[in-house]
ROBABA-296756 format. One record per residue (C-alpha): residue number from 1; residue in one letter; z, x, y. Coordinates in steps of 0.25 Angstrom, whole numbers, always signed. Layout:
N
+-----+------+-------+-------+-------+
!  nr ! rest !    c3 !    c1 !    c2 !
+-----+------+-------+-------+-------+
! NUM !    A !     Z !     X !     Y !
...
+-----+------+-------+-------+-------+
END
This chain:
163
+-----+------+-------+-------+-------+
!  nr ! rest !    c3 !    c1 !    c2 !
+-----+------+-------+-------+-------+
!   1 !    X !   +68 !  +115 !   -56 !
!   2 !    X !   +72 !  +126 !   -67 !
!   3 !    X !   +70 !  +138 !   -58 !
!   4 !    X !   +79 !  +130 !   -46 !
!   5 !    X !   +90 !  +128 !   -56 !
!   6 !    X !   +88 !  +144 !   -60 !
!   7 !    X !   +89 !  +148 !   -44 !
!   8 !    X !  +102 !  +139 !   -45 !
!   9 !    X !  +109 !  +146 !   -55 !
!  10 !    X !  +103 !  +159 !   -49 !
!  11 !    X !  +108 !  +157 !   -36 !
!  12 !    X !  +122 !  +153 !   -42 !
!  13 !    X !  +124 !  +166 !   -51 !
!  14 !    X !  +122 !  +157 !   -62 !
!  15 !    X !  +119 !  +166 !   -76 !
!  16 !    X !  +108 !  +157 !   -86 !
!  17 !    X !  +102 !  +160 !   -99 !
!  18 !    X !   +88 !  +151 !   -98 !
!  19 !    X !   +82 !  +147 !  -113 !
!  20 !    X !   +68 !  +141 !  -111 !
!  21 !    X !   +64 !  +131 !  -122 !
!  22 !    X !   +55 !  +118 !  -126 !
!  23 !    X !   +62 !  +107 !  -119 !
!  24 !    X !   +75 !  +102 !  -128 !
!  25 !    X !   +73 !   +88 !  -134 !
!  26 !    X !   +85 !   +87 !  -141 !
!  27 !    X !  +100 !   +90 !  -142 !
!  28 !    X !   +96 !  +100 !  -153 !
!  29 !    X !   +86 !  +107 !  -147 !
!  30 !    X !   +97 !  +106 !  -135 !
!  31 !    X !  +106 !  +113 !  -145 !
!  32 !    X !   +96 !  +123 !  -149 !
!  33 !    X !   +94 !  +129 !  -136 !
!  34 !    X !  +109 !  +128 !  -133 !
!  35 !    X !  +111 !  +137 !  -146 !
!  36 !    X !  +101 !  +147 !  -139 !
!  37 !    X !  +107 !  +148 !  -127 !
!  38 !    X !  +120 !  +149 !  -132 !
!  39 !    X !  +127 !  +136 !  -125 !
!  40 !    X !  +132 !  +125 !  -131 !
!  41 !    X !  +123 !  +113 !  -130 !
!  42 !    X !  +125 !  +103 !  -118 !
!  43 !    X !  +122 !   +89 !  -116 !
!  44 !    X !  +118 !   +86 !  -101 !
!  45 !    X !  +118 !   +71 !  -100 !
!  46 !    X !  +114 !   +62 !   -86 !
!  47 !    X !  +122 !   +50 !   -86 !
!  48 !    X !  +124 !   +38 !   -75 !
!  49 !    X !  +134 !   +28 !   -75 !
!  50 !    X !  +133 !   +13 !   -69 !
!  51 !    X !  +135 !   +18 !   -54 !
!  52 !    X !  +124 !   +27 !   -55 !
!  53 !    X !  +134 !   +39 !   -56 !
!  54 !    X !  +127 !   +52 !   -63 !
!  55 !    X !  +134 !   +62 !   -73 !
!  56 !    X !  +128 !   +74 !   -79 !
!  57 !    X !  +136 !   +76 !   -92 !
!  58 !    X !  +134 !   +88 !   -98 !
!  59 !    X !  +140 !   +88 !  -114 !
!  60 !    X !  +141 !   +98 !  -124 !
!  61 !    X !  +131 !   +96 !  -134 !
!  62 !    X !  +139 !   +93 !  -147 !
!  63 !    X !  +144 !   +80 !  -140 !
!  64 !    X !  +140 !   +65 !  -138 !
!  65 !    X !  +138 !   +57 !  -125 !
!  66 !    X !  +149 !   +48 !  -124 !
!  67 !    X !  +146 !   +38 !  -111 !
!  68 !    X !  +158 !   +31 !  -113 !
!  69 !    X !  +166 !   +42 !  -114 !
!  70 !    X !  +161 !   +49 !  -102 !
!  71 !    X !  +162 !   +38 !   -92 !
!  72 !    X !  +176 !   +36 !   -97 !
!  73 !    X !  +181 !   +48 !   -92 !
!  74 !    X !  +173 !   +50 !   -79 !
!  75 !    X !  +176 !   +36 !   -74 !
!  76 !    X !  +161 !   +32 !   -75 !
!  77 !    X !  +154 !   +19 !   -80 !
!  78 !    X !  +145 !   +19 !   -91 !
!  79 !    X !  +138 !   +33 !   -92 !
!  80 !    X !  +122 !   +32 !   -98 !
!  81 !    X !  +111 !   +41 !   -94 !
!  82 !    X !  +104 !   +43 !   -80 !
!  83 !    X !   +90 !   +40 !   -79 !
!  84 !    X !   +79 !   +51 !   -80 !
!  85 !    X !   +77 !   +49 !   -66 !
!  86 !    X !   +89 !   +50 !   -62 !
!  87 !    X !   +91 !   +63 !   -68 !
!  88 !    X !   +78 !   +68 !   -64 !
!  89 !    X !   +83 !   +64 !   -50 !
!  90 !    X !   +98 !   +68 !   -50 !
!  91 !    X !   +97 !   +81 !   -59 !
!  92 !    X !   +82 !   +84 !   -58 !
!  93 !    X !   +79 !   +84 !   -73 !
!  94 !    X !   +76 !   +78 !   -84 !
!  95 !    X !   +81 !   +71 !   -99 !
!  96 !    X !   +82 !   +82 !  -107 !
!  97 !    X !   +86 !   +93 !   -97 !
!  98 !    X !   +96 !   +87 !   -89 !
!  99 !    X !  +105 !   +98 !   -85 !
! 100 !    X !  +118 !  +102 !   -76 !
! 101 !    X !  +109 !  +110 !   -68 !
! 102 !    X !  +102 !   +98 !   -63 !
! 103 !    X !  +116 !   +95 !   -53 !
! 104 !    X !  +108 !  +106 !   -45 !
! 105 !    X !  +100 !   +95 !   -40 !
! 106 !    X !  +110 !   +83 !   -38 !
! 107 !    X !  +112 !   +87 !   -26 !
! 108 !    X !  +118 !   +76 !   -23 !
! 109 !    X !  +127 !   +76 !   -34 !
! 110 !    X !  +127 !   +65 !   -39 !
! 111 !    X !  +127 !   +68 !   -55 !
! 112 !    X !  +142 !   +70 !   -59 !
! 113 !    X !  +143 !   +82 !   -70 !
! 114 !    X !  +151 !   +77 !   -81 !
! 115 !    X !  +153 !   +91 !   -92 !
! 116 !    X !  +158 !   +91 !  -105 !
! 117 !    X !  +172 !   +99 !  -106 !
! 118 !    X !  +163 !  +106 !  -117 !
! 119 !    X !  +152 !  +111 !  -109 !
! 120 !    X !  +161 !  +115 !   -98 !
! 121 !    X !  +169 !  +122 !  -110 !
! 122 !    X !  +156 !  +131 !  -115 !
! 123 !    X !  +152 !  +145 !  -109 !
! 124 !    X !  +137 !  +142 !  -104 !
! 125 !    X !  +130 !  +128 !  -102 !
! 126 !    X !  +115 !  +124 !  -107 !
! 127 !    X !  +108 !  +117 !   -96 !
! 128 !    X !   +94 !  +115 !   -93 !
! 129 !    X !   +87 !  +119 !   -79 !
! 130 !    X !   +84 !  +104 !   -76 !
! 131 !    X !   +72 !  +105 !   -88 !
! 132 !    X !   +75 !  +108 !  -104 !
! 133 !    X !   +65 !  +116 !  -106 !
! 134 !    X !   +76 !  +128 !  -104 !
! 135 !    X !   +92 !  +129 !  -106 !
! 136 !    X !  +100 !  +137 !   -98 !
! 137 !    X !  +114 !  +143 !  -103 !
! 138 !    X !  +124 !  +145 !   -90 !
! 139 !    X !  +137 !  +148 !   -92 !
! 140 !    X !  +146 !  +135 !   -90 !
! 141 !    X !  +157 !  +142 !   -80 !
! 142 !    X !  +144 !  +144 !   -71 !
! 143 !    X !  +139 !  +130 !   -71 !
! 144 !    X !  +154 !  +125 !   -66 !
! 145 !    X !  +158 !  +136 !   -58 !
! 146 !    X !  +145 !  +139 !   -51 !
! 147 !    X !  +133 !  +130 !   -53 !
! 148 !    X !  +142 !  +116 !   -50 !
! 149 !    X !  +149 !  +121 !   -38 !
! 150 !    X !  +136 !  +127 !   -32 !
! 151 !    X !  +128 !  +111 !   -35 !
! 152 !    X !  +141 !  +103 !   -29 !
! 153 !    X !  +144 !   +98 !   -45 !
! 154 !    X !  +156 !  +106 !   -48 !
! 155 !    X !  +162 !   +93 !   -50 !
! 156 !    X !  +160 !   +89 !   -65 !
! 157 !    X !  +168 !   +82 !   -74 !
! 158 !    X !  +172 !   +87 !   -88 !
! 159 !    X !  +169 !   +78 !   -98 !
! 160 !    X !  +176 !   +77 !  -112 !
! 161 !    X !  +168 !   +73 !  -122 !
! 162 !    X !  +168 !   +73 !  -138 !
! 163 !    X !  +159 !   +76 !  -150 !
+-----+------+-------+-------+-------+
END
């Protein structure tokens, strides 16, 4: 699965820096490698409403989930997280290394991509290959303007979030 998400970005044009390392248990760890790779750190969360919509919600680090608050402004019902099968199903990983590279494989798209106007804002973003036991650092303006067009989600939504 690592080496078909590295033909991807090759294919695309897309520059990486890959960090290989013990799988990340925690935000601090998270943070740690973030620090190494010269990224800000990035929260990638898989959430489901009522209806069974799917969101992947990537926030910057520093901030705090807030459901609520999210539903509210994309016009959903009651945000909570999407079952470990359901992600292995719809993105093709796992807790822990859930990853904006996994809408390579919802190919059917449906997971909405809800970003933080923070992480849109940074120069590069860290992202797992669909497993945490390696980080990638690509630069933000080729995730949008490249990667999300080419896999059919260049429709996002930017989310505002506080600390």
């Amino acid at each position: 699965m690592k080496q078909e998400i590295y033909n991807t970005l090759d294919r695309l044009g897309i520059d990486y820096t890959c960090l290989e390392h013990p799988p990340i248990m925690t935000m601090e760890e998270g943070m740690t490698i973030a620090q190494k790779l010269g990224v800000t750190s990035c929260k990638n969360l898989f959430l489901v409403n009522k209806q069974k919509e799917y969101f992947l919600l990537l926030l910057s680090g520093n901030k705090k989930l807030s459901a609520k608050s999210i539903a509210k402004q994309i016009g959903s019902s009651h945000l909570s997280f999407a079952s470990d099968e359901d992600m292995k199903t719809l993105l093709f990983t796992t807790p822990g290394a859930v990853s904006i590279l996994g809408l390579i494989y919802d190919k059917e798209n449906k997971v909405k991509l809800l970003i933080d106007k923070d992480v849109i804002q940074a120069d590069y973003i860290g992202c797992h290959p669909c497993e945490n036991t390696c980080s990638l650092k690509i630069r933000t303006k080729d995730i949008l303007e490249v990667l999300l067009p080419a896999i059919n989600h260049a429709d996002f939504e930017e989310i505002n979030t506080e600390l």
